[in-house]
C-alpha positions as MATLAB code, in Angstrom:
seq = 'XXXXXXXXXXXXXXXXXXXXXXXXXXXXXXXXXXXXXXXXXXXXXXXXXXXXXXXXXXXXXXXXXXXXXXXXXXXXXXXXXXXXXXXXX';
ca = [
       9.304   -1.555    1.330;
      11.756    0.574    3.460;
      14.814   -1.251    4.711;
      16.123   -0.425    8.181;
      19.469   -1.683    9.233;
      19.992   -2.904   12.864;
      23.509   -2.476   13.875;
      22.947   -1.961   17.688;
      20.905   -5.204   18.252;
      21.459   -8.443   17.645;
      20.737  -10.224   13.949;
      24.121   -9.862   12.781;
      25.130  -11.540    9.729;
      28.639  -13.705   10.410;
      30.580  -11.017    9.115;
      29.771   -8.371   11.742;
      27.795   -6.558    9.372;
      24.265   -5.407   10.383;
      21.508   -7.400    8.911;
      18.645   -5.458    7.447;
      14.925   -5.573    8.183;
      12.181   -5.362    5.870;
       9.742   -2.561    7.146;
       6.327   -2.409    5.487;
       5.276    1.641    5.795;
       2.086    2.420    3.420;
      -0.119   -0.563    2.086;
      -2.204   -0.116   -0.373;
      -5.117   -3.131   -0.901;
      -7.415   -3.332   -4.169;
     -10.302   -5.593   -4.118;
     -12.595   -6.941   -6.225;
     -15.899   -8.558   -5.633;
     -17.739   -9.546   -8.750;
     -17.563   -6.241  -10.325;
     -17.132   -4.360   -7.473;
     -13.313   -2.760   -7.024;
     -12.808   -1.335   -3.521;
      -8.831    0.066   -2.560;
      -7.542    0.903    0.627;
      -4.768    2.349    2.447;
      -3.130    2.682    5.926;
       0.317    3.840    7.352;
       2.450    2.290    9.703;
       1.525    3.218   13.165;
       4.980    4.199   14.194;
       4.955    6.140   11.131;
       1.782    8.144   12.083;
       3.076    8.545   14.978;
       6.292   10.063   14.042;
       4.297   12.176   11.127;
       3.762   15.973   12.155;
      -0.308   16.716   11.803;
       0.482   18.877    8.812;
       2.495   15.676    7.122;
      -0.119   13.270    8.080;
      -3.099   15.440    6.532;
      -0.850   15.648    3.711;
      -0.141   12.116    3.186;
      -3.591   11.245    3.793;
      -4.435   13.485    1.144;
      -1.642   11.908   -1.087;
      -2.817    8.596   -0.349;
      -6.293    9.325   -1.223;
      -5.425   10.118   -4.536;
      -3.286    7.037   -5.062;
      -6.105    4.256   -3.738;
      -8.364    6.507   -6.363;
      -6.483    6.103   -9.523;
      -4.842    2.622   -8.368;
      -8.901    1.827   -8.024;
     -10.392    3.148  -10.929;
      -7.126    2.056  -13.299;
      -7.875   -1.265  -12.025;
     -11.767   -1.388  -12.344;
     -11.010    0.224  -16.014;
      -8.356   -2.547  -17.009;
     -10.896   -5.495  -15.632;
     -13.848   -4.121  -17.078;
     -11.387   -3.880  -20.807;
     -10.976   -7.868  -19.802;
     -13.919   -9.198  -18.422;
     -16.812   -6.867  -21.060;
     -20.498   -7.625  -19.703;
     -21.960  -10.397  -20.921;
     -25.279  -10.181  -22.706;
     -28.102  -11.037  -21.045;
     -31.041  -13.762  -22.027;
     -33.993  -11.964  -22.006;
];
C-alpha cells in the first residue's frame, strides 16, 4: 500500500507531525471455487484518472500479466495440495 502524508489537513499526531494515510492503489483478488481459480485486478480511480492513456494501457497490460501468473501459480500450488481424488466407478 502507498502511504500519503497529510500535512495541510487536519489528523495531526500530538507532535505536529503529519499523520500518514494508508492508500490502497492496485488490488489484486484470487478466487477459488471448488477447483475453479479466477484473479482480478483494478486501479484506484484517482489513479486512472491521473494515468496518461499510454500509462494506463501499459499498466493494464502489466497487470494482466500479474493476475495471470498470480492465477495460474495459485491454481498450480492448490492443485500440488488438494490432487484429484479417485473416483468410484
Amino acid at each position: 500500500m502507498a502511504t500519503k502524508h497529510t500535512p495541510d489537513q487536519p489528523g495531526k499526531s500530538g507532535n505536529g507531525q503529519p499523520v500518514a494515510k494508508d492508500v490502497e492503489l492496485l488490488h489484486v483478488l484470487i478466487a477459488r471455487e471448488g477447483k475453479q481459480v479466477s484473479a482480478q485486478w483494478a486501479v484506484h480511480p484517482q489513479l486512472k484518472q491521473d494515468l496518461q492513456p499510454g500509462e494506463l494501457k501499459e499498466v493494464t497490460e502489466l497487470m494482466a500479466k500479474v493476475t495471470t501468473i498470480v492465477g495460474s501459480r495459485f491454481s498450480e500450488i492448490l492443485s500440488e495440495t488438494e490432487p484429484d481424488k479417485p473416483g468410484t466407478a
